[in-house]
C-alpha positions as CSV (number, residue, x, y, z in Angstrom):
1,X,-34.8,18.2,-12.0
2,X,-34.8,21.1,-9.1
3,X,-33.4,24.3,-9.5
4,X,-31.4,24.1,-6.3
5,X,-27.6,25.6,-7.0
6,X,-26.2,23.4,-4.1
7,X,-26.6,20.7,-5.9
8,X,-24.8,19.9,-9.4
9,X,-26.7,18.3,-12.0
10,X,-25.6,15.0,-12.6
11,X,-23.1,14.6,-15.4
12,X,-24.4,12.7,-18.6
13,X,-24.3,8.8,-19.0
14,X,-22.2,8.7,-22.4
15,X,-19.1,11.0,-21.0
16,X,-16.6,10.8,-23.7
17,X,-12.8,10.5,-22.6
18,X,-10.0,12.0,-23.7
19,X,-7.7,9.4,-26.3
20,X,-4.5,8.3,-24.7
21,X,-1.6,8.1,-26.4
22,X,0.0,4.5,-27.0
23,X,3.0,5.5,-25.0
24,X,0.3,7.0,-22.4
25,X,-1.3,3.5,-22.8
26,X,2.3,1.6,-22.4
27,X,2.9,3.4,-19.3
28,X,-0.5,2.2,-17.4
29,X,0.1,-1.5,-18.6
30,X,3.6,-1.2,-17.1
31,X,2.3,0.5,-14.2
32,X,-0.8,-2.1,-13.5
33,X,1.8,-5.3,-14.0
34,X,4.1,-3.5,-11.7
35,X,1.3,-3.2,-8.8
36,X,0.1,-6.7,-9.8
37,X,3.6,-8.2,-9.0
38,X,4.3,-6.2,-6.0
39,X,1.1,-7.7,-4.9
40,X,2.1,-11.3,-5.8
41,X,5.0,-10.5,-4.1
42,X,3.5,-9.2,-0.4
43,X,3.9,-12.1,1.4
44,X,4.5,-12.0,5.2
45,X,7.8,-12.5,6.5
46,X,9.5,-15.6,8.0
47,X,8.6,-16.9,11.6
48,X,11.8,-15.8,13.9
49,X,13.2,-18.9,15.6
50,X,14.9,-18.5,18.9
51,X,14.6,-14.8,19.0
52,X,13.6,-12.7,22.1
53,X,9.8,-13.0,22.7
54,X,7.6,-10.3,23.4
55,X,8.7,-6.3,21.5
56,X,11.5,-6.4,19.1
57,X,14.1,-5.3,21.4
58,X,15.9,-2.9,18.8
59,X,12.8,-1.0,18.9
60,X,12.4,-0.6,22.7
61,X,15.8,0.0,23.3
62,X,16.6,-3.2,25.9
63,X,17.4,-6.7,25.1
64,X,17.1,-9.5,27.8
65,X,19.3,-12.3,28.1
66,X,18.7,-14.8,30.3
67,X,16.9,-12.2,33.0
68,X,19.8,-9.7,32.2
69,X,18.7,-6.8,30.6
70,X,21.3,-4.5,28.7
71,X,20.5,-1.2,27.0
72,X,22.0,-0.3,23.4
């Protein structure tokens, strides 16, 4: 142990916690199931067929057709 005040002493292994309430405990099972299905869920999307190649045109602001472009 060193007497230096920068640095905190470390905090002791058997920390006790504070007791949650069983609705406090319903609401982090509901939360965890929640983040497990969104993450069952996150899939990527679809493969476009016959869409414009290169950008996404609605980002860029111009869409070629057939060596025409045309601005929104």
């Amino acid at each position: 142990m060193t007497d230096d005040p920068s640095r905190p002493e470390a905090a002791p292994a058997s920390v006790e916690r504070k007791v949650l309430s069983p609705a406090a405990q319903r609401a982090l099972a509901e939360a965890e199931a929640r983040r497990q299905a969104a993450a069952a869920d996150a899939k990527s999307p679809p493969k476009e067929f016959q869409g414009p190649k290169g950008p996404e045109p609605t980002r860029y602001g111009d869409w070629e057709n057939k060596g025409i472009a045309s601005d929104f």
